[in-house]
C-alpha positions in Angstrom: -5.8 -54.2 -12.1 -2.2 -53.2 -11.4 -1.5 -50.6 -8.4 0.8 -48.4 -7.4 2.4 -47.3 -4.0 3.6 -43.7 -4.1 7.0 -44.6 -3.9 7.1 -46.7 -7.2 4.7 -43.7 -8.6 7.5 -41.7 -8.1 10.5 -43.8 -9.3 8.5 -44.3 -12.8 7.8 -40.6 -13.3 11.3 -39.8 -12.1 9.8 -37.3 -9.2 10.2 -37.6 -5.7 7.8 -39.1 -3.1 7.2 -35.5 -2.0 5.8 -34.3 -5.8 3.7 -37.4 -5.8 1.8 -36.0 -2.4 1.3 -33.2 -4.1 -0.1 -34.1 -6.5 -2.6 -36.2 -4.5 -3.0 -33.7 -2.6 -4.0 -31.1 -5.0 -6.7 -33.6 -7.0 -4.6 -34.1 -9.8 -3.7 -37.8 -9.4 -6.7 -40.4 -8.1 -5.6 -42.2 -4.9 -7.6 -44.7 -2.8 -6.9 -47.5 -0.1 -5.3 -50.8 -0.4 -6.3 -53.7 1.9 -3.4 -52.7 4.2 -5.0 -49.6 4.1 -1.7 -47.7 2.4 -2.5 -45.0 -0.3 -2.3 -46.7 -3.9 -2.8 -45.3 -8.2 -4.3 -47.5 -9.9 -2.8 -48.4 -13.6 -5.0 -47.2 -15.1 -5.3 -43.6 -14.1 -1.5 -43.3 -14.0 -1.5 -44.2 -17.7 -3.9 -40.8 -18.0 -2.5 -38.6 -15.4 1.7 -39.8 -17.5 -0.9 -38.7 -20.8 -1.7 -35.9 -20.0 1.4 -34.5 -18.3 3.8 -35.7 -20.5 6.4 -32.8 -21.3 8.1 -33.3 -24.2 10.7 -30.8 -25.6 9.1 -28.7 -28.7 10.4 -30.0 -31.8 12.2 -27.3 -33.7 11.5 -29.2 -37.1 9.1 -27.7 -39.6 8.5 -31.3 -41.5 5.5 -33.2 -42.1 5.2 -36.8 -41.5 3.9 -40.1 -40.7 6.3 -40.9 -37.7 4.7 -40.6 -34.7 7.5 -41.1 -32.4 9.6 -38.0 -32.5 11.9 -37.2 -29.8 13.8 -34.1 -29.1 17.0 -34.6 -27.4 20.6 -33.6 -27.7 23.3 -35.8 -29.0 25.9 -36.9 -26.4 27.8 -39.3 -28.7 29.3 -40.1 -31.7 31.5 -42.7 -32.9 32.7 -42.5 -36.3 34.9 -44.8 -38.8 35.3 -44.9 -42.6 31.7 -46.3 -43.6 29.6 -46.4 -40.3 28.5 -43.7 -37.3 26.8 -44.6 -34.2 25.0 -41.7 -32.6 23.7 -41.7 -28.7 21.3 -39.2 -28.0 19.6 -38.3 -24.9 15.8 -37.3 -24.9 14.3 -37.1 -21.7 15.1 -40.0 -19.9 14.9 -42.0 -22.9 18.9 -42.8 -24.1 18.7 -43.2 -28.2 21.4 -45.0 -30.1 20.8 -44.8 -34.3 23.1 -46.5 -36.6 24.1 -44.6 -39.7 26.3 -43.7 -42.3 29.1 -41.5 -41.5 28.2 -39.7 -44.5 25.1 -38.7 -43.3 26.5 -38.3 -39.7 29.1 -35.6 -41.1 26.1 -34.1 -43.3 23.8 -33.2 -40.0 27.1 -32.1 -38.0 26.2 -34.5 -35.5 28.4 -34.2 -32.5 28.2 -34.0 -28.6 25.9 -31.2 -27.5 24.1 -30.8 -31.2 20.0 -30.6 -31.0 18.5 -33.3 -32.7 15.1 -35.2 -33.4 15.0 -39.0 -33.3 12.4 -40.4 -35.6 11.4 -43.8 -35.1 9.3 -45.9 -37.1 9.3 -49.4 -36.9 6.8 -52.6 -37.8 8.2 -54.3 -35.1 8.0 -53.3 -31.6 8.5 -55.7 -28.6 6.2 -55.3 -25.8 7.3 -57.1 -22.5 5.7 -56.4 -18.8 8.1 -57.5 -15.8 7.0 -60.4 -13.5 5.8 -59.9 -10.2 
């Protein structure tokens, strides 16, 4: 099972090393001792504790659907010619980039600094883990 030093714990949640403590401190996240005896997380329970405290933006859409991957963000750049518009958005941490027609581009008044919703739904979705 993968583990965790606090440091890495806190460069993958974007926190410091401090929050982290905390967090141990308070209960909220599982620790326990490696062989060198340094404080580790599990993979496992970060996968729940990142669940459970994830904090996405609300979405200010009123829409049903079957997307599951919505994320709020706000546009932070669009490039534009006669036929095609490439949109960047930034959600979270997470930078988007959707290529579109400029027609529909000019249609949602994208620009720099406009509140948007990327939907994603894909059938192909590439998994890869990093080596150790």
């Amino acid at each position: 099972m993968a583990e965790y030093r606090i440091s890495e714990v806190a460069g993958l949640l974007g926190v410091s090393d401090d929050t982290v403590r905390r967090w141990i401190d308070a209960g909220t996240l599982p620790v326990h001792l490696d062989a060198s005896r340094r404080k580790v997380v599990d993979g496992a329970s970060l996968a729940a504790f990142t669940r459970e405290h994830a904090n996405a933006a609300p979405d200010p859409s009123d829409v049903h659907t079957s997307a599951r991957n919505r994320m709020v963000g706000l546009v932070t750049s669009v490039v534009m010619d006669t036929v095609m518009a490439q949109v960047e958005m930034q959600c979270g941490p997470h930078r988007i980039v959707s290529l579109m027609s400029s027609e529909a581009a000019k249609e949602l008044n994208l620009q720099p600094g406009s509140l948007a919703v990327a939907v994603i739904k894909s059938t192909n979705v590439v998994v890869e883990t990093p080596q150790r």
